[in-house]
SEKE-420650 format. One record per residue (C-alpha): residue in one letter; residue number from 0; z negated, x negated, y. Coordinates in nm, 2 decimals, m for minus. Layout:
// residues N
ATOM  residuo  num      pz      px      py
ATOM        A  NUM       Z       X       Y
...
END
This chain:
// residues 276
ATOM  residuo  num      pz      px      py
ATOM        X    0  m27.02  m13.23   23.99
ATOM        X    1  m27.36  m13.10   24.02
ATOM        X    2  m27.28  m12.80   24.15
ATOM        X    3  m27.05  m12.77   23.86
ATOM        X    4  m27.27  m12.82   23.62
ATOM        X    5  m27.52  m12.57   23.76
ATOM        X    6  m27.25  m12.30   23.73
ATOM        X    7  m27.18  m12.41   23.36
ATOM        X    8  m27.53  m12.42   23.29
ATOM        X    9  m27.54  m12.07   23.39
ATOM        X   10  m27.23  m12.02   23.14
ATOM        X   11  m27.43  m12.18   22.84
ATOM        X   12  m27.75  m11.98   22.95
ATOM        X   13  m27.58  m11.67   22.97
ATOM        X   14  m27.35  m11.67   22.64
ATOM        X   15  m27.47  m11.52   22.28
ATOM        X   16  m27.34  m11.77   22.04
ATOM        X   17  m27.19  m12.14   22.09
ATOM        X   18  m26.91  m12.28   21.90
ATOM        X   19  m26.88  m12.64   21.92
ATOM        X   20  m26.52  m12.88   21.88
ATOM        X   21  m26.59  m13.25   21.85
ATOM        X   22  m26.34  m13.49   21.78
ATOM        X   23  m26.36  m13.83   21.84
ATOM        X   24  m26.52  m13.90   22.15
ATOM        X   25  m26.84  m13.75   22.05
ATOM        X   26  m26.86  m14.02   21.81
ATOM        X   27  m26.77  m14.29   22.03
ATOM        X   28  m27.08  m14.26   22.26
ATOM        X   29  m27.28  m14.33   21.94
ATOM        X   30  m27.10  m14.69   21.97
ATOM        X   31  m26.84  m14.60   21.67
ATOM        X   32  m26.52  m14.78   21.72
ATOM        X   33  m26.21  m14.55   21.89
ATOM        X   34  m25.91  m14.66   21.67
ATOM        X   35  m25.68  m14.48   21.89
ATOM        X   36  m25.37  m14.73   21.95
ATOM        X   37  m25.35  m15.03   21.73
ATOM        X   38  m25.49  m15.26   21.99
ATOM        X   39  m25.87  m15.05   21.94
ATOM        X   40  m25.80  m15.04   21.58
ATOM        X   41  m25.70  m15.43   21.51
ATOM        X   42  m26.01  m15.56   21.72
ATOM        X   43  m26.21  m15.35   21.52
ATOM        X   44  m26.03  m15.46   21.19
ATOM        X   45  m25.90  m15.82   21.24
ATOM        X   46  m25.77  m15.88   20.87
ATOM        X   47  m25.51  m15.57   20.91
ATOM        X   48  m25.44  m15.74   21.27
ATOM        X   49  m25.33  m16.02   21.07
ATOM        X   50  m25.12  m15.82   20.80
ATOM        X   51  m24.97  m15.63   21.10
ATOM        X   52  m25.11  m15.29   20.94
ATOM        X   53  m25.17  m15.00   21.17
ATOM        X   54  m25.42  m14.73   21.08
ATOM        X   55  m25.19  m14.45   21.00
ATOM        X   56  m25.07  m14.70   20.73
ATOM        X   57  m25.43  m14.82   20.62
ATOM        X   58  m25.58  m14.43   20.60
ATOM        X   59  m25.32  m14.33   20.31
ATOM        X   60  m25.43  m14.27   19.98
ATOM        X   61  m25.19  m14.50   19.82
ATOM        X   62  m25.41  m14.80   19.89
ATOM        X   63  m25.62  m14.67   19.65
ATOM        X   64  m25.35  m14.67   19.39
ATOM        X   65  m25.25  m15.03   19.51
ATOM        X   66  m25.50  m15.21   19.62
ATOM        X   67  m25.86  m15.02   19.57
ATOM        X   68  m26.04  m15.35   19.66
ATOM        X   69  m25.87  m15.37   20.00
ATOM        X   70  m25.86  m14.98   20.08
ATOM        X   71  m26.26  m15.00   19.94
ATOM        X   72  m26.32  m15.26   20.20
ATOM        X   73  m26.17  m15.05   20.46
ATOM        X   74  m26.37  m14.72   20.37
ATOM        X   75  m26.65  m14.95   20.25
ATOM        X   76  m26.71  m15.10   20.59
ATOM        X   77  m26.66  m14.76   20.76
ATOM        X   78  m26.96  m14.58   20.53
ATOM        X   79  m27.13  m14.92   20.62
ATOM        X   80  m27.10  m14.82   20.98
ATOM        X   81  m27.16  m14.45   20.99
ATOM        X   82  m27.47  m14.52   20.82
ATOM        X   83  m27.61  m14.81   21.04
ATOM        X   84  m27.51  m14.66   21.37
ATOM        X   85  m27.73  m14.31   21.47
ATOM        X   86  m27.61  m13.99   21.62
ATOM        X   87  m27.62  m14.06   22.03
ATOM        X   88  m27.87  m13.80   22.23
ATOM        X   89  m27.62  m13.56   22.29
ATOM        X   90  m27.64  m13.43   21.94
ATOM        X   91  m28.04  m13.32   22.00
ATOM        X   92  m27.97  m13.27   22.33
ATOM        X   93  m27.72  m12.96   22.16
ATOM        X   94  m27.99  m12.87   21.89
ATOM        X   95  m28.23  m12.84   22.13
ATOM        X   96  m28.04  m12.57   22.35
ATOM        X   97  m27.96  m12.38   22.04
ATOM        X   98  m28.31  m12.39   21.93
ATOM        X   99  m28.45  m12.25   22.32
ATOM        X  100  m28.19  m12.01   22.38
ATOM        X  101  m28.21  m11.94   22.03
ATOM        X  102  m27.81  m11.95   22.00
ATOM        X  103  m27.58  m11.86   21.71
ATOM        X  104  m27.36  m12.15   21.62
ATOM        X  105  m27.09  m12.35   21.43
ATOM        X  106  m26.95  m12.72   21.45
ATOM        X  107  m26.58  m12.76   21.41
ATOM        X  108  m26.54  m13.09   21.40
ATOM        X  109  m26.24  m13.34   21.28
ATOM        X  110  m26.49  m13.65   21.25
ATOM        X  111  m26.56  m13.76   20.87
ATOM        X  112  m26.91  m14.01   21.03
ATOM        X  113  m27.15  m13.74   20.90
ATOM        X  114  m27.33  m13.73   21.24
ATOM        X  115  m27.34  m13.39   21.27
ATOM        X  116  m27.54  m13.33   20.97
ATOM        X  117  m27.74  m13.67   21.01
ATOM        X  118  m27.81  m13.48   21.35
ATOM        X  119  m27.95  m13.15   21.19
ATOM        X  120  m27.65  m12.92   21.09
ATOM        X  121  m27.61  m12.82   20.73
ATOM        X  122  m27.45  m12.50   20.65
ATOM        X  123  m27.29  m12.43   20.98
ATOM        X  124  m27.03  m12.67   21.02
ATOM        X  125  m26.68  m12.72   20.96
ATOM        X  126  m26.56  m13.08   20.91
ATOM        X  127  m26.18  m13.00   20.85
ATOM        X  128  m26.10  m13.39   20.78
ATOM        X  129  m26.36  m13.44   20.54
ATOM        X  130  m26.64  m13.68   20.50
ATOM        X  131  m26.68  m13.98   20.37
ATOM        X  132  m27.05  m13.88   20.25
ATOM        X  133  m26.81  m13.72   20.01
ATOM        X  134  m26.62  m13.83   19.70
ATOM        X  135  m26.37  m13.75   19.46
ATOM        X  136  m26.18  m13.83   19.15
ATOM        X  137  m25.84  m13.98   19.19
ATOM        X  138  m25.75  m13.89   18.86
ATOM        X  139  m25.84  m13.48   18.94
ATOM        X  140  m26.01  m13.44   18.64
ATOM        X  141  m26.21  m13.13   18.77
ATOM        X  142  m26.54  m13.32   18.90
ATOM        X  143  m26.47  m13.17   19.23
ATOM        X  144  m26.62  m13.35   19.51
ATOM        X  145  m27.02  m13.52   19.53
ATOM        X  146  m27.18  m13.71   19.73
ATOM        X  147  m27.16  m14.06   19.82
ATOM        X  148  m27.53  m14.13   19.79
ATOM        X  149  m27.51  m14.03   19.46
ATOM        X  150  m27.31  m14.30   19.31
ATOM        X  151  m27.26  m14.61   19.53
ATOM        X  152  m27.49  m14.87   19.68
ATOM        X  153  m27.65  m14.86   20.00
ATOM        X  154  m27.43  m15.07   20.14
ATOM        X  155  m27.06  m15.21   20.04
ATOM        X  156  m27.03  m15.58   20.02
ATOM        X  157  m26.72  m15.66   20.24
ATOM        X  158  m26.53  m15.97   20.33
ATOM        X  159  m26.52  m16.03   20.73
ATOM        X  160  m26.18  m16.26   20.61
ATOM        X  161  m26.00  m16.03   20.41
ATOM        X  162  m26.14  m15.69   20.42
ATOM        X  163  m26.23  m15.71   20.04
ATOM        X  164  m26.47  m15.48   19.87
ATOM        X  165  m26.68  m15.75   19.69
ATOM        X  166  m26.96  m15.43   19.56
ATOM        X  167  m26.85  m15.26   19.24
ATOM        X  168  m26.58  m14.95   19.32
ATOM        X  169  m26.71  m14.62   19.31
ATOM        X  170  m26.61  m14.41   18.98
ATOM        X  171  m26.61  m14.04   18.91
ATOM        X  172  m26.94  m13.95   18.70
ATOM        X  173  m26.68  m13.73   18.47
ATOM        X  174  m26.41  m13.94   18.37
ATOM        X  175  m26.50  m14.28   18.50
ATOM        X  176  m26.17  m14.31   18.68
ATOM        X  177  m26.18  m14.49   19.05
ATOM        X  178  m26.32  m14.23   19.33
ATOM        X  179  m26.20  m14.23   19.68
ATOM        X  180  m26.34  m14.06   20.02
ATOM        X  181  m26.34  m13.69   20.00
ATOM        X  182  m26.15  m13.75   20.34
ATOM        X  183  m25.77  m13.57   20.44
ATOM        X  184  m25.58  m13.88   20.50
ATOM        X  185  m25.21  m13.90   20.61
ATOM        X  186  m24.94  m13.83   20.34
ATOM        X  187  m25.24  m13.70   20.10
ATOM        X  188  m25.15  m13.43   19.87
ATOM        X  189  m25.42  m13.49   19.67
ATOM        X  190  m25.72  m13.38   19.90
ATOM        X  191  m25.97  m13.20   19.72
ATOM        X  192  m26.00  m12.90   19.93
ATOM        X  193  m26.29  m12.75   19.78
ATOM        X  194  m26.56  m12.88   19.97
ATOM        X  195  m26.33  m12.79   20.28
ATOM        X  196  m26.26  m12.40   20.18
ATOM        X  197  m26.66  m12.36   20.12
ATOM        X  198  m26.68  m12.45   20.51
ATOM        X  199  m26.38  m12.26   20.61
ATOM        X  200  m26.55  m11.96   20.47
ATOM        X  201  m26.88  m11.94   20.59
ATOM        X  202  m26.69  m12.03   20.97
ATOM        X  203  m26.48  m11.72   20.92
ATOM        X  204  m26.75  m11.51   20.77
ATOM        X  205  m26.94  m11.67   21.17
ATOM        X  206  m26.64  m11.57   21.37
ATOM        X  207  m26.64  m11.24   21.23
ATOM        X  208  m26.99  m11.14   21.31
ATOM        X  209  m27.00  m11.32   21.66
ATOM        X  210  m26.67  m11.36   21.77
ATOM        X  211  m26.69  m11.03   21.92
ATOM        X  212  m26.95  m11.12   22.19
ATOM        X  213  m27.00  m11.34   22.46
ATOM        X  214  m26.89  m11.64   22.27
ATOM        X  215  m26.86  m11.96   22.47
ATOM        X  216  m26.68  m12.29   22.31
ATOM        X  217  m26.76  m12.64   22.42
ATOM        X  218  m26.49  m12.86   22.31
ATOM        X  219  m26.60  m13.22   22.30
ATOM        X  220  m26.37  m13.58   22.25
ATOM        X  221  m26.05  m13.38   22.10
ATOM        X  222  m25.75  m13.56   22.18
ATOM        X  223  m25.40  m13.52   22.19
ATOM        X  224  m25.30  m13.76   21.92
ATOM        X  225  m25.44  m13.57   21.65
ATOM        X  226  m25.48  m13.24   21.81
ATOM        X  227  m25.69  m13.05   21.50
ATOM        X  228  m25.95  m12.96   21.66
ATOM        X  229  m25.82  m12.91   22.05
ATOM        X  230  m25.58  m12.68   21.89
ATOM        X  231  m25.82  m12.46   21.70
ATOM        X  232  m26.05  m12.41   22.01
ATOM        X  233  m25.74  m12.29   22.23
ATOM        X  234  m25.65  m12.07   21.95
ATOM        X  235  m26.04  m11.93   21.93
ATOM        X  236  m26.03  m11.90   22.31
ATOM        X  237  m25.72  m11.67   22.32
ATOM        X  238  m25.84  m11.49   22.00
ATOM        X  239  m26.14  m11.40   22.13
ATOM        X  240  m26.09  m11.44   22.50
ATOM        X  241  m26.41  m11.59   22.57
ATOM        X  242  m26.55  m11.90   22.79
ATOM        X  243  m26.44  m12.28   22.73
ATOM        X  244  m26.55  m12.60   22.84
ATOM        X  245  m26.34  m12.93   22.75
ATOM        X  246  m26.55  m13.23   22.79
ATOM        X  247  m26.31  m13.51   22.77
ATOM        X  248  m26.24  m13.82   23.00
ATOM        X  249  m25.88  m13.84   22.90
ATOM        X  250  m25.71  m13.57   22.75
ATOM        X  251  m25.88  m13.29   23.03
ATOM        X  252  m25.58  m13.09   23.11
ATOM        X  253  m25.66  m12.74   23.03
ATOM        X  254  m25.49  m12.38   23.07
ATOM        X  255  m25.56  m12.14   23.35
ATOM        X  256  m25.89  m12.03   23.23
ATOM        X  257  m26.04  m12.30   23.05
ATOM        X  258  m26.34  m12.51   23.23
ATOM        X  259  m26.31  m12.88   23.20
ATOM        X  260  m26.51  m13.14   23.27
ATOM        X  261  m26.31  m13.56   23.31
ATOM        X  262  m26.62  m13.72   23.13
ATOM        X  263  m26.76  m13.82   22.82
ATOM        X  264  m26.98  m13.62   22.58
ATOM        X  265  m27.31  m13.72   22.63
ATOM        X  266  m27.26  m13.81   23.03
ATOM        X  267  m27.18  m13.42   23.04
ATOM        X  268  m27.48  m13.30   22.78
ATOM        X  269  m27.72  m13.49   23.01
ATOM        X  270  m27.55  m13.38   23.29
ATOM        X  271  m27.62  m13.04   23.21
ATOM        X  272  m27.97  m13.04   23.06
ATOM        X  273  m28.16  m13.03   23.36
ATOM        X  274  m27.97  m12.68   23.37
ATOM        X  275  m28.03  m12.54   23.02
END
């Protein structure tokens, strides 16, 4: 393995700009839950163990139409998290290459945590799930989205017992109407895209001035159970027939031509910085 990760070093030394794929197992190592299989996701969430709710069924917008207290606990005690938990090394570990080789870059990631931009990334990142830093109106009224820290507590009160939001629910500062998580659940055809298409732009206005050169993409945590953001690296590799490197401890198989590396995120990132 060393060996290997002196050759990609050379790879990362060696390209002119860096885009980066995370999907959930770059959160993970920061100690974020994996709610992959309902076994991860009950422990995590014993109340909707107990009501036999799986989180495809949970993260759908119609709780909010239903039951906003229980849908706010749910989303409520997820903010509650993201917030406490910080960004594992492997985030600076990345800014800190990009920064010395002086690297062109964009994030394209499917995790709605916020790490990425706790971690230093503002403008150049894609988060094609959403956030929940972000809001929006359930009514549509024409708000468009804002930010979380804008209009909630610090922290939501939640029940350990039943998963209750005990804090006051959020409300759109035009209409007053309940707000939900700016966030692309499943079954949601009422996703506020405009945050989203802001991010889609400036990543295609990136890809067209450095596609072209010798772009490298490090894919990091993207699964196959919600393949967003494996799929779009694969389709940036053979667009642009460049380098890639999956990092991933589960889901490694690649195509002839793709590196990849069977470990986690930030095993690999510290692997590798002794090479950068």
């Amino acid at each position: 393995m060393e060996k290997s990760f002196e050759m990609y070093g050379e790879i990362i030394r060696n390209c002119d700009a860096l885009l980066i794929g995370a999907g959930a197992g770059m959160s993970v190592d920061s100690g974020l839950p994996d709610f992959r299989g309902n076994e991860g996701f009950w422990r995590a969430y014993p109340p909707l163990a107990k009501l036999g709710i799986r989180f495809e069924e949970m993260a759908n917008p119609r709780w909010f139409r239903d039951d906003p207290e229980l849908a706010w606990g749910f989303y409520g005690h997820r903010y509650n998290l993201y917030q406490k938990v910080k960004p594992h090394p492997g985030y600076f570990i990345l800014r800190d290459w990009i920064a010395h080789l002086k690297l062109p870059h964009f994030v394209y990631t499917s995790n709605v945590d916020g790490h990425f931009i706790k971690a230093g990334w503002v403008n150049q990142i894609l988060e094609c799930h959403g956030s929940l830093m972000h809001l929006q109106c359930m009514n549509s009224c024409g708000q468009g989205t804002w930010s979380m820290t804008e209009s909630v507590h610090k922290k939501f009160e939640v029940c350990p017992k039943s998963l209750i939001c005990k804090t006051p629910l959020p409300v759109c500062p035009k209409c007053g109407n309940l707000a939900r998580p700016n966030i692309l659940m499943f079954s949601d055809f009422d996703w506020d895209t405009s945050r989203n298409l802001r991010q889609h732009k400036r990543l295609s206005q990136w890809l067209i001035k450095h596609g072209g050169k010798n772009l490298l993409i490090m894919e990091f945590g993207a699964g196959l159970n919600v393949p967003t953001v494996r799929s779009f690296c694969e389709k940036a590799w053979l667009s642009f027939n460049c380098q890639m490197l999956r990092i991933n401890p589960r889901d490694s198989q690649v195509a002839n031509g793709i590196h990849s590396i069977r470990k986690g995120a930030l095993d690999t990132l510290q692997g590798l910085d002794k090479y950068i």
